[in-house]
VEXPADREN-400977 format. One record per residue (C-alpha): residue number from 1; x, y, z; residue in three letters. Coordinates in nm, 3 decimals. Example, Ala and Ser with C-alpha at 12.3 -4.5 7.8 and 13.67 -1.06 7.14 Angstrom:
% VEXPADREN-400977
R    k       px       py       pz    r
R    1    1.230   -0.450    0.780  ala
R    2    1.367   -0.106    0.714  ser
This chain:
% VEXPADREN-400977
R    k       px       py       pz    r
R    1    0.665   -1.857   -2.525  unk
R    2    0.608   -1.653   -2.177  unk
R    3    0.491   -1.302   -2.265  unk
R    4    0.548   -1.123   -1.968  unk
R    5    0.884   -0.975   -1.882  unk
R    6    1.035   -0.950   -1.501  unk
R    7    0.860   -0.590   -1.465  unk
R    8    0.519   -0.715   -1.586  unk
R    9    0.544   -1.013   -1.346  unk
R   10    0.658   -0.792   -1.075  unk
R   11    0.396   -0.502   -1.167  unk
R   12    0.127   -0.774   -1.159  unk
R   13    0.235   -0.945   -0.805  unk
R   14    0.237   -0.556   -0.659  unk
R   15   -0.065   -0.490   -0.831  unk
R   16   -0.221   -0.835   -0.647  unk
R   17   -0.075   -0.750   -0.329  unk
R   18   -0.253   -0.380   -0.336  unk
R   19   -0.570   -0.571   -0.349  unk
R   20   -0.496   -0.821   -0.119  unk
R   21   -0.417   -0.569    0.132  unk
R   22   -0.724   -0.377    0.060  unk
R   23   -0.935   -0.708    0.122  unk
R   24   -0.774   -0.797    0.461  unk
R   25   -0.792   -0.446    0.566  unk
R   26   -1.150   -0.446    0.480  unk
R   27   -1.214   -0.803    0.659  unk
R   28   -1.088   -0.656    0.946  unk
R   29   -1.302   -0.407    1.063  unk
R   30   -1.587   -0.612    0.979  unk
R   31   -1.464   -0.890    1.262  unk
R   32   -1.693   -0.995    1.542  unk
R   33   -1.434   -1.039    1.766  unk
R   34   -1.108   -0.979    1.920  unk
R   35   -0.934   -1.277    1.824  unk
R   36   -1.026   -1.291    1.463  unk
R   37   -0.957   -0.925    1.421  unk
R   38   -0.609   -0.969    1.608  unk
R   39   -0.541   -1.246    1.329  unk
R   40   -0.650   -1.082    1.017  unk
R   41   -0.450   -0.741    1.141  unk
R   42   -0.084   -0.995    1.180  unk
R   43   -0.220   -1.151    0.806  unk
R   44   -0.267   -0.777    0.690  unk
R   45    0.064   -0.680    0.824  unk
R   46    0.254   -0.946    0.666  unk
R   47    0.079   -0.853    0.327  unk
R   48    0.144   -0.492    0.359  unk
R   49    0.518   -0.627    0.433  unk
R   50    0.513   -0.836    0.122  unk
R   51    0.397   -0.510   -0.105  unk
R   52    0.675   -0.332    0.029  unk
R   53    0.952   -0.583   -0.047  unk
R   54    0.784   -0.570   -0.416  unk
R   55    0.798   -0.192   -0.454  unk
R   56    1.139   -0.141   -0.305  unk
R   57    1.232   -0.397   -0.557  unk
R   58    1.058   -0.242   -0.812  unk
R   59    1.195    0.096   -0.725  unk
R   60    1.552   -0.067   -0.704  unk
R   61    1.556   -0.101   -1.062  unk
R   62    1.397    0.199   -1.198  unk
R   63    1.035    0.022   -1.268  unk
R   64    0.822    0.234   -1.017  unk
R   65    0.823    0.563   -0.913  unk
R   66    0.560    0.743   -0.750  unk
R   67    0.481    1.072   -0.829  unk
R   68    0.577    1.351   -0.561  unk
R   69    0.198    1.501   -0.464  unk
R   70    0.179    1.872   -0.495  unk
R   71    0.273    2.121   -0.244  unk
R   72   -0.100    2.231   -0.246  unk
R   73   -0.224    1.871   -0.216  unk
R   74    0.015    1.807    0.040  unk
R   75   -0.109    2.144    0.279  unk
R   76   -0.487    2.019    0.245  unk
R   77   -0.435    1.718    0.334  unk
R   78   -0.291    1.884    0.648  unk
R   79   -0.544    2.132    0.726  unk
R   80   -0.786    1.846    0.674  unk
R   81   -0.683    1.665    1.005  unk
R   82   -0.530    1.978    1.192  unk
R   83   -0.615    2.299    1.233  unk
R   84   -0.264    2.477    1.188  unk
R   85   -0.093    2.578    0.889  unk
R   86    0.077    2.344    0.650  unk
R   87    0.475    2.426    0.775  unk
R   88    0.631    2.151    0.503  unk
């Protein structure tokens, strides 16, 4: 008897790809050199690619939606990295 529906298997494979991503990002800037950086950054980018098929997926059929950030969230986060006002 299999437990898990199609959104828990997909939920769980996003869910493994955020962490994968996190690792290979993480790997990354710890490289000692070019090469092995420039190879872990094409890995990362395929993962990152691989999340993103999942979510759209995901998003496709009504099984994830992120939350729209607040206004005032959004305008720090602004004024955190440039010193104008927040004009969204």
């Amino acid at each position: 008897m299999n437990c898990f529906d199609d959104q828990a298997k997909m939920t769980d494979a996003l869910n493994t790809q955020k962490a994968i991503t996190e690792d290979y990002n993480h790997y990354a800037g710890e490289c000692a050199t070019k090469q092995r950086k420039d190879k872990l950054m094409g890995i990362l980018s395929e993962e990152h690619d691989m999340q993103f098929e999942l979510f759209s997926e995901m998003q496709k059929r009504g099984w994830y939606e992120p939350k729209p950030a607040p206004q005032q969230k959004v305008c720090e986060a602004c004024k955190q990295f440039e010193e104008k006002e927040c004009t969204f």
